[in-house]
N, C-alpha and C positions, 0 to 999 in steps of 0.2 A: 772281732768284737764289733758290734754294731754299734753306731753312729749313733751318741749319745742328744742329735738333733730331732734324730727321726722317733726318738723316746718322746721329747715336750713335744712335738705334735702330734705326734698319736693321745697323750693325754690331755693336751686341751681342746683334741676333737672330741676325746672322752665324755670329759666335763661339760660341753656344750650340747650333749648328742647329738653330734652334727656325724650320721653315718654315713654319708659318700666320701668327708675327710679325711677318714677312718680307714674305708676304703680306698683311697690315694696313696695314704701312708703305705699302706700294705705293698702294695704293689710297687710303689719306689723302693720301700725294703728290698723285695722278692727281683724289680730287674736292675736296679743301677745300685744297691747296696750286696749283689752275690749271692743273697739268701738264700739256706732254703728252704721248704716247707716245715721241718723240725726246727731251723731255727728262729721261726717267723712265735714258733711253738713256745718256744724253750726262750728266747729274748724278749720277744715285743709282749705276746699276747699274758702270759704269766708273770713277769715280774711285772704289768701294769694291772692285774688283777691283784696281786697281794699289795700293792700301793693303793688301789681305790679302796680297798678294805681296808687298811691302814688308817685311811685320811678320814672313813666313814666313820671308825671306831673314836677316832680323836675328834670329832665331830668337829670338821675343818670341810665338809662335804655334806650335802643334805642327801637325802633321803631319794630324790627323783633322781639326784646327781649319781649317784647310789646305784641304782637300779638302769638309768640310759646308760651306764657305761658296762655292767654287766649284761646285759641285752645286745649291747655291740660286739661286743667279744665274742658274748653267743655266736652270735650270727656269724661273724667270720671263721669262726669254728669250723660250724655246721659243712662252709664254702671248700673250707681247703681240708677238711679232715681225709675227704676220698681222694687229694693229690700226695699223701703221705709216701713214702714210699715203703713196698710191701715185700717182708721177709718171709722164706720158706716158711710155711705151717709145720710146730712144734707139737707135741702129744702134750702140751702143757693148758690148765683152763686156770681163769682166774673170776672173781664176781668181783665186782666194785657197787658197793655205795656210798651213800653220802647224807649230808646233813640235808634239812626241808630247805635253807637258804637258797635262792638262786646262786647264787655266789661258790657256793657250795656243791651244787650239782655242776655248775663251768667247771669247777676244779676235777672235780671224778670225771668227768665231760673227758679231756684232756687227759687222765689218765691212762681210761679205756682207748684214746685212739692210740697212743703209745704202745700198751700192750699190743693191739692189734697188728698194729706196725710191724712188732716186731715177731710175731706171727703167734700169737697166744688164739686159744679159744677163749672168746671174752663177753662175761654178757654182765650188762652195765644196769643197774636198776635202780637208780638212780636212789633219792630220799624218798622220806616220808611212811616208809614199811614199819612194822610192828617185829619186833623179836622173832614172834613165832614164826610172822612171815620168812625170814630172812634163814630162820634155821630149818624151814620146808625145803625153800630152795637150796639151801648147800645141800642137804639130803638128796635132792633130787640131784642137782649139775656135777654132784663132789670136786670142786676146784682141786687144785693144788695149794692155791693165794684166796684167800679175803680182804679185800682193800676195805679200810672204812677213813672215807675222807670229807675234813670240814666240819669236826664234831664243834658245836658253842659248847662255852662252860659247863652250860646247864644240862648237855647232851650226856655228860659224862659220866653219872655213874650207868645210865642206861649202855653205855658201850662196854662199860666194867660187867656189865651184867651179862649179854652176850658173850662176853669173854667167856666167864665163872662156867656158864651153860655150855658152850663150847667147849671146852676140856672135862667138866664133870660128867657130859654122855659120854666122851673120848669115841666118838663114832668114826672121826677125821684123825687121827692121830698125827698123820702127815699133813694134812694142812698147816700152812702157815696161817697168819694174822697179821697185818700190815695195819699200819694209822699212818694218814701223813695230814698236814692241813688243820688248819682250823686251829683249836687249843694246843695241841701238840705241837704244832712248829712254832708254840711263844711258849710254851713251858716245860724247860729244859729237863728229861727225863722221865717226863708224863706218862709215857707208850708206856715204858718199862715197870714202871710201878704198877698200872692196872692190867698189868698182862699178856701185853703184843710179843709177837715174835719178834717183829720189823718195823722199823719208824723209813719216811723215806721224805726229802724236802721238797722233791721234782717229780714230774713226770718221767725224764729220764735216770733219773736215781733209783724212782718204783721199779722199772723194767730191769734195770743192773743188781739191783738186789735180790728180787724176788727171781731172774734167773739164775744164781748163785747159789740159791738154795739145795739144800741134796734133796732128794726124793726118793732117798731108800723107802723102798715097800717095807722094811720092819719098823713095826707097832714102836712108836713112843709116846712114855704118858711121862708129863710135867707136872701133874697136878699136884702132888706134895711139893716138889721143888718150888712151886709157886707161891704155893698156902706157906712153907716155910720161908718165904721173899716176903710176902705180904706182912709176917709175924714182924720180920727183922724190922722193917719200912715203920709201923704200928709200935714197937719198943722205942725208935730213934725220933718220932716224934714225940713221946713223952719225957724223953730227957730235956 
């Protein structure tokens, strides 16, 4: 468990955006606290990304505050993503995207090098696409996974909508559907009401679930099971 020290300084270099700080921290994590590149991943960099979001949301953080401290994360990303360490390539593909946030694209950011990691064919495209777009590409890449992470409120029924679309052609049958981030890691059971396969909290949760999956080649269709989930969900609110 890392050194609940080397957490207040890493976020009040945050907060100041003071990036060579930032950059100190890291590396006293990485030689005098053990670390290692996954847990620099999975400790420092992520649970201080869902805290500056926290604090920005509570507007206890402004707005530049906001943005230098997602830009630093960036950037140390970008530094130690290629020191990951790297698992045999799998016959397995996954896409990840995300909400237009910055904030939001760090978090798919960090997904995608996890999958990678652990040896997925991954290709990351980040926010900002239009439906049609996104259902061009699964057509073309055919994943196994669709990640969609970091959806705002407001995102929401447009990811319901992708969903509906994605099962109503049933071209992917076998693809899963993943959410993790964003509205769904604050609203308990979200995923599941508008129709993910998979919810995941972590980067590393994404990669342990979505390899768990079966990937029988025979054809399954959900889509009544779901339109009948969506009925039951639509009765229990009018009671």
């Amino acid at each position: 468990m890392l050194n609940g020290v080397y957490l207040q300084r890493y976020m009040d270099a945050l907060l100041t955006g003071d990036r060579r700080a930032c950059r100190e921290v890291i590396e006293d994590v990485l030689h005098n606290n053990n670390a290692s590149i996954v847990g620099v991943y999975s400790e420092v960099i992520w649970p201080m990304m869902l805290e500056i979001d926290n604090l920005f949301r509570a507007d206890k953080i402004t707005s530049v505050q906001e943005h230098l401290a997602t830009r630093i994360n960036r950037t140390i990303i970008d530094q130690l993503q290629n020191k990951l360490p790297k698992q045999a390539k799998i016959e397995k593909k996954v896409v990840i995207t995300s909400s237009t946030k910055e904030i939001g694209e760090l978090g798919a950011q960090m997904i995608a090098d996890m999958f990678e990691s652990a040896g997925w064919n991954v290709r990351f495209i980040g926010g900002g696409l239009s439906n049609d777009d996104i259902m061009t590409y699964i057509h073309e890449f055919a994943p196994n996974v669709l990640v969609i992470y970091g959806t705002e409120p407001s995102d929401t029924p447009v990811v319901r909508n992708i969903i509906d679309r994605i099962r109503d052609v049933n071209a992917w049958p076998d693809m899963k559907i993943m959410l993790c981030g964003g509205v769904f890691g604050r609203a308990d059971g979200l995923w599941e009401e508008i129709g993910a396969d998979l919810y995941a909290a972590t980067p590393n949760e994404a990669v342990e679930t979505a390899c768990q999956q079966n990937t029988s080649s025979e054809p399954v269709r959900t889509i009544n099971k779901r339109k009948r989930k969506y009925q039951q969900l639509a009765k229990a609110r009018k009671k």
